[in-house]
C-alpha positions in Angstrom: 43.9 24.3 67.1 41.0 24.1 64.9 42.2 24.1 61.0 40.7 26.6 58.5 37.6 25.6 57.1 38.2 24.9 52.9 36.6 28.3 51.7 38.8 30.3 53.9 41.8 28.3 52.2 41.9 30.3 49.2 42.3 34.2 51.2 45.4 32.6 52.7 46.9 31.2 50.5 47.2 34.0 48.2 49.5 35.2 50.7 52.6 33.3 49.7 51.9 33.0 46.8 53.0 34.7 42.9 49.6 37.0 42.1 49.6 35.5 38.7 49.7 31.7 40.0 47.3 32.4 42.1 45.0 33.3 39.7 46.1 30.8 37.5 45.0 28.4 40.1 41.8 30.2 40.9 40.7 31.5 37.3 38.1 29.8 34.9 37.2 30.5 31.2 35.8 33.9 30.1 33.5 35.6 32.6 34.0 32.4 35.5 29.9 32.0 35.3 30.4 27.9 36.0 33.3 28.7 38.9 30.7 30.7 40.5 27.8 28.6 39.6 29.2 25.7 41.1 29.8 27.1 44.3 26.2 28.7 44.5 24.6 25.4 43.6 24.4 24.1 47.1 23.2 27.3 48.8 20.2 26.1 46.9 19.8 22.7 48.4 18.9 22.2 52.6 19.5 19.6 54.4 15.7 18.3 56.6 17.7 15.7 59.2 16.0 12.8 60.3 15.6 12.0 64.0 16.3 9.0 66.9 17.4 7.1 64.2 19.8 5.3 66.0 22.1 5.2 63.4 25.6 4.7 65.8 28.7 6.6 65.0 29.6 7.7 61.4 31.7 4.7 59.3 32.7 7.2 56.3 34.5 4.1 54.5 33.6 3.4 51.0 35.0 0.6 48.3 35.9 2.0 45.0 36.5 -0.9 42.1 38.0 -2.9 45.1 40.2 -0.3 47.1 38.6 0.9 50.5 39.2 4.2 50.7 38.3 5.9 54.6 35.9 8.3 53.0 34.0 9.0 50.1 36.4 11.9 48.8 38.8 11.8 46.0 41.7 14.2 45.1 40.9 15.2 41.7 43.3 16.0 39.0 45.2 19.3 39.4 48.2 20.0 37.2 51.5 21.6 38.1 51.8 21.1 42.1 55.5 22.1 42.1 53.9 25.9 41.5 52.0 25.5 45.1 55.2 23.8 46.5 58.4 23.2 45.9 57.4 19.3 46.7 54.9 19.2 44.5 52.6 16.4 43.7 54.6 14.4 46.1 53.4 16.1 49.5 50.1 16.1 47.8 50.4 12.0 48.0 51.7 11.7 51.3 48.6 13.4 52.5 46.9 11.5 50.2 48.3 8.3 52.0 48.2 9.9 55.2 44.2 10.5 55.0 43.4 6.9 53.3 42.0 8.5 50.1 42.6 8.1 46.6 44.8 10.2 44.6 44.0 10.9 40.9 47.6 11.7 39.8 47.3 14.3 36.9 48.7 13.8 33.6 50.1 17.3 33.7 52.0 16.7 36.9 55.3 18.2 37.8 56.4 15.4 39.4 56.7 11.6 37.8 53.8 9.5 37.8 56.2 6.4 39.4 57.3 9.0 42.2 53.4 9.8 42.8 52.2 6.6 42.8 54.4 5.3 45.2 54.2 8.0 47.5 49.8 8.0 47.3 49.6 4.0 47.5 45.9 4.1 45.9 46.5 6.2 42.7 44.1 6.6 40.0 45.8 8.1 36.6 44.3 11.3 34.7 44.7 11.0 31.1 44.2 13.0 28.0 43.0 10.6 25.0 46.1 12.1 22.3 45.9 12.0 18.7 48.8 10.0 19.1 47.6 6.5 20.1 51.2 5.1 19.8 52.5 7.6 22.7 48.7 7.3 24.3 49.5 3.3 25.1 52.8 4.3 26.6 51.1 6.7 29.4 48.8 3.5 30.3 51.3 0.7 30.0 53.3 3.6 32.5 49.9 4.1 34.8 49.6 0.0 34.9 53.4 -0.6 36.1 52.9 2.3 38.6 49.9 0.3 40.2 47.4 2.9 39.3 44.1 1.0 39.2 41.6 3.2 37.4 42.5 5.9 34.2 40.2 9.0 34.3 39.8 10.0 31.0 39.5 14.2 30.8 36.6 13.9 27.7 35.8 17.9 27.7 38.6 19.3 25.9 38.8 19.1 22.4 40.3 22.3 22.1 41.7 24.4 25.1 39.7 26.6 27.1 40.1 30.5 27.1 41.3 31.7 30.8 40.7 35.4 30.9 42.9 35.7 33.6 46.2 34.0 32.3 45.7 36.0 29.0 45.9 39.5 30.8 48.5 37.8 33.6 50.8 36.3 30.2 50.7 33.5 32.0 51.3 30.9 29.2 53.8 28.6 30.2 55.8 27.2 33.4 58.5 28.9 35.1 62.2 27.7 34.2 63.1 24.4 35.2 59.9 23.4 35.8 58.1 20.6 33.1 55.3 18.4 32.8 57.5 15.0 34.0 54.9 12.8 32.4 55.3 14.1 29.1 59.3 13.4 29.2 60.3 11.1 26.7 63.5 9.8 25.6 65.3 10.2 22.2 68.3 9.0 20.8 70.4 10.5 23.8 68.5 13.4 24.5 65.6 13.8 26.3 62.0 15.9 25.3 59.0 17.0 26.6 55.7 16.2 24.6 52.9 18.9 24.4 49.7 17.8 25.8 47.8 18.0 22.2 44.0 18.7 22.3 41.7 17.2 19.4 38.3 17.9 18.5 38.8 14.8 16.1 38.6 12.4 18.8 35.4 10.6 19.3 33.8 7.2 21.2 36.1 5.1 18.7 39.2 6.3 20.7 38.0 5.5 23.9 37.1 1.7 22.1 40.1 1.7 21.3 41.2 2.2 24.7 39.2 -0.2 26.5 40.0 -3.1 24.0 43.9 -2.1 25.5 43.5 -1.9 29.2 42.1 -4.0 32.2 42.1 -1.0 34.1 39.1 0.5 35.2 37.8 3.6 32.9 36.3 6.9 34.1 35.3 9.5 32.0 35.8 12.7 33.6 34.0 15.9 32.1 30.3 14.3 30.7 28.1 17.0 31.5 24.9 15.3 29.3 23.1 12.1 30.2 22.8 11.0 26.6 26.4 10.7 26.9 26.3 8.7 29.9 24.3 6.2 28.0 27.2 6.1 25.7 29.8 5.8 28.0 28.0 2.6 29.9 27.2 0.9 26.3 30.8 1.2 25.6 32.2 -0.8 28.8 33.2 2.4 31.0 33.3 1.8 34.5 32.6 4.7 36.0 31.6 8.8 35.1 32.9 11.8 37.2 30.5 14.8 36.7 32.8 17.5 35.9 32.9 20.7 34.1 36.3 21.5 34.8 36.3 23.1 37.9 34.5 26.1 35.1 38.0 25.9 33.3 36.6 25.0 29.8 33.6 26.0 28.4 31.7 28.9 30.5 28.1 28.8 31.6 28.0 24.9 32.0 25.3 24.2 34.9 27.3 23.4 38.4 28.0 19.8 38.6 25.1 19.4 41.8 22.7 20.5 38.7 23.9 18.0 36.3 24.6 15.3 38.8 20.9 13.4 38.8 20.2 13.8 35.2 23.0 11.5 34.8 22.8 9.3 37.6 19.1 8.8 36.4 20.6 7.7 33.0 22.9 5.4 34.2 20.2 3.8 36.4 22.7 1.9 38.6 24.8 0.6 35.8 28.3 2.1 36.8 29.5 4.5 39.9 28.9 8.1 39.3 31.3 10.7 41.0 31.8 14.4 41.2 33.6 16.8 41.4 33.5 20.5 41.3 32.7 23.6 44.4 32.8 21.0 47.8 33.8 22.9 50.0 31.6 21.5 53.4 31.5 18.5 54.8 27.4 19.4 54.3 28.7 19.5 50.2 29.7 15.9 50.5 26.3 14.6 52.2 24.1 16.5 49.2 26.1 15.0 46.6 25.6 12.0 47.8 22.2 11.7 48.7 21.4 12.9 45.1 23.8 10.2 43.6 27.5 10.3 43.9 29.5 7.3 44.9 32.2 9.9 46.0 33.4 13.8 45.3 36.6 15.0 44.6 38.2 18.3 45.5 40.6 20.4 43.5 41.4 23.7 43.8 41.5 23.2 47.4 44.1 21.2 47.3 46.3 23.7 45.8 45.6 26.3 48.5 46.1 23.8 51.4 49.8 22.7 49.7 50.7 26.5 49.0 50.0 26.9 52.8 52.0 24.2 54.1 52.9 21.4 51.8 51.9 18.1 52.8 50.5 18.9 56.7 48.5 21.5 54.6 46.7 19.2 52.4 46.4 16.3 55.5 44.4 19.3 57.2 42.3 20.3 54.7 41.5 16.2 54.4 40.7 15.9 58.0 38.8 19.1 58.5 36.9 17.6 55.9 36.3 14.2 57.1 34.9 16.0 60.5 32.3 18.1 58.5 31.4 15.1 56.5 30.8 13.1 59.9 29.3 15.1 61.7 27.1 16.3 58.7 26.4 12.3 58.5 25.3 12.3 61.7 23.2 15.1 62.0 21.3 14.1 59.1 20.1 10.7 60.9 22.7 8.2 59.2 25.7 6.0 59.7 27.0 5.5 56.1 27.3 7.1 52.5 25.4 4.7 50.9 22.7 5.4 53.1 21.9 8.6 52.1 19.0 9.5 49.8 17.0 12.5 48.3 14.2 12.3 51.3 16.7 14.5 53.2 17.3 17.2 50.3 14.9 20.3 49.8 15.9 21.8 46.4 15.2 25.7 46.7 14.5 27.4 43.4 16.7 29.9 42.5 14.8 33.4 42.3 17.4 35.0 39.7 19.5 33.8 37.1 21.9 31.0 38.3 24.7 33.0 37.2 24.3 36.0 39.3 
């Protein structure tokens, strides 16, 4: 039986699940411009295949700071699994596992990083720089005893964004018995749960900081401006994720496909760019990379595929994936990711506003 293609995830999954969680998981900040926007932005881009190329069958593996993963897609970091399954982020890494991607375990997970990192095998770790460096170095020395390899660094919130639809929805906090498990901390005899604490004060000296305390490898997740991206490479980052937050932050951002080659122009090479933000195609996958990306990552359908059916759900939504992506591959004339370039793209200027 042929699975459900990853737009048509979202309709179905809002059938088992709480109206207000589902729009928590769908929602973005004020009018949802950039969730539209980045979406949209590959309508805009075709694909002009080459020909009797004789390229062989598609070999969708790709090495990622030293870790082959089976294709160039990553699961991004989503927060609060359990509220798509009663699992939680462990089915997520099973599938994860399952599939031979990477899983970027969230900070904000509902589930223990340890539990998640053993069940994904390749695990990257999503952090949020805190004010507190003291508690920061605890959440890395944690990610570097799990075996995580990389820290994504979530850089576009120094202050939270406004969600239109969980202020109407009250939607401000989880239900009853349900906590952020990697914000648990230990005291005395009793036991807490931190608040994830956003700071505009932080700044590049932070992330110094960080880099003088970690062998792990560093991606910042959520530069949106290529002068940054110079930044980030002069201060010993290993890799950038394009994001603007799956739209959840700061409205009318460009889609990441738009701010993708600005930045992979500035980088010129230095350090693996990635992306993430509106794939939904296997055809997605093949123009992000032949205008730069190393690899994407999905979110949002994620959630929809574990709402659905746990584990198996998100294991589906990976393979249906890794077929489009193949067969987009070869239809396009080429064997490998790293293969692709801009010769097949044909960017088609939008003839009203991006955000309509």
């Amino acid at each position: 039986m042929e699975h459900l293609a990853l737009q048509e995830l979202e309709a179905e999954a809002k059938r088992c699940l709480d109206p207000k969680i589902a729009d928590y998981i769908a929602g973005g900040a004020d009018d949802e411009l950039t969730v539209r926007a980045n979406r949209a932005a590959y309508a805009r881009v075709g694909l002009v295949p080459r020909v009797l190329t004789g390229a062989g069958q598609p070999d969708l593996r790709v090495t990622l700071f030293g870790q082959t993963a089976s294709m160039p897609v990553l699961i991004s970091p989503t927060a609060f699994h359990k509220l798509a399954h009663e699992e939680g982020e462990c089915a997520t890494a099973r599938a994860a596992r399952r599939a031979g991607v990477i899983l970027i375990a969230s900070m904000a997970s509902t589930v223990a990083l340890e539990q998640v990192a053993a069940a994904a095998g390749k695990t990257w770790f999503q952090l949020y720089l805190q004010p507190d460096l003291g508690w920061t170095e605890d959440l890395v020395r944690r990610a570097e005893a799990a075996g995580c390899t990389a820290l994504v660094i979530t850089v576009d919130s120094p202050v939270f964004g406004h969600r239109s639809r969980d202020a109407r929805n009250g939607f401000n906090d989880l239900p009853a018995g349900m906590r952020c498990e990697n914000l648990r901390e230990t005291v005395g005899s009793t036991s807490r749960v931190r608040s994830i604490v956003f700071s505009p004060e932080l700044s590049w000296k932070e992330l110094s900081w960080l880099r003088e305390r970690t062998a792990l490898k560093l991606v910042l997740k959520g530069l949106a401006h290529p002068a940054d991206a110079k930044l980030a490479v002069a201060c010993g980052v290993d890799g950038i994720l394009v994001s603007n937050h799956g739209g959840r932050q700061l409205d009318t951002v460009p889609s990441t496909l738009d701010l993708l080659p600005p930045i992979v122009e500035a980088v010129d090479g230095a350090i693996p760019v990635f992306l993430d933000g509106g794939i939904r195609r296997g055809t997605d996958v093949v123009k992000a990379l032949a205008l730069g990306a190393t690899a994407v990552g999905v979110g949002r359908p994620v959630l929809w595929a574990l709402a659905m059916d746990g584990e198996q759900g998100v294991l589906d939504m990976l393979e249906t994936l890794r077929a489009e992506t193949e067969r987009a591959l070869a239809l396009t004339g080429f064997r490998c990711p790293g293969q692709l370039n801009t010769g097949i793209l044909r960017m088609q200027p939008a003839e009203e506003p991006w955000w309509n």
